[in-house]
N, C-alpha and C positions, 0 to 999 in steps of 0.2 A: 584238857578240860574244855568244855563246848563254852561255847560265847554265854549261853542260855543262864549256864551255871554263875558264870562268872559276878553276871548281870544281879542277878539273884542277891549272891555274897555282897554287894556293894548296894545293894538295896538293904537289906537283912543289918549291913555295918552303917549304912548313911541313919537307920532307924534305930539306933543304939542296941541294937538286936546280936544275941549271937548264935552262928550257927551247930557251933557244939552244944551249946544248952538247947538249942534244939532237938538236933537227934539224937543228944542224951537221954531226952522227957519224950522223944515221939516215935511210938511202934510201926507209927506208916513212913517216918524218914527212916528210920532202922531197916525195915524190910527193904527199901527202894536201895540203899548204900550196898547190901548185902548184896542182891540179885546184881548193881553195877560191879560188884567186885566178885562174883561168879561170872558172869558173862566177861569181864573184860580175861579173866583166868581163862576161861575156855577159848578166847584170841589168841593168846599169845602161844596156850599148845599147837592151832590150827595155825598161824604164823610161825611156828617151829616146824610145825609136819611140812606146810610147803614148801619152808626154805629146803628143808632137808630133802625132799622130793626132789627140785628143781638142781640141788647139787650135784646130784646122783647121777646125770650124765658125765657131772664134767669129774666126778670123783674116776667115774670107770674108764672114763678118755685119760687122764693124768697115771692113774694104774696101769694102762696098757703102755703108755710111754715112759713111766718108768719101768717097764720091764724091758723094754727095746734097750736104753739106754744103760742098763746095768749089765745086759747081754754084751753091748759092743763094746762098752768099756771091760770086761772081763777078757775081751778078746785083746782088744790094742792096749790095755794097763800096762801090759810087760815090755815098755819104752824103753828100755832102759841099754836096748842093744840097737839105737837106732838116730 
């Protein structure tokens, strides 16, 4: 939550005011909450895609070493005469 906000809520409470009865009774707090909880939704997709983006190397580097790894161990596993 921004300072701005905060600032606000403690003004709004120092004034015996509250902020739910506010955007209960008011169609322009209502709209404004709305669109912050659309855009902050549309972050967190774009903070998902890039994480996922950004994995995607090391997902296919860990893939290729685990295929190395499962190779030589199928090879030397059979320890057992040694």
């Amino acid at each position: 939550m921004s300072d701005v906000i905060k600032s606000a809520r403690l003004s709004v409470s120092n004034l015996g005011g509250s902020e739910l009865k506010a955007v209960a009774t008011n169609e322009g707090l209502q709209e404004l909450f709305k669109q912050k909880q659309a855009l902050m939704a549309e972050m967190n997709v774009a903070k998902r895609q890039a994480a996922d983006a950004a994995a995607q190397p090391y997902l296919d580097a860990i893939a290729e070493v685990d295929q190395m790894y499962a190779m030589l161990l199928a090879m030397l596993g059979d320890n057992k005469h040694g």
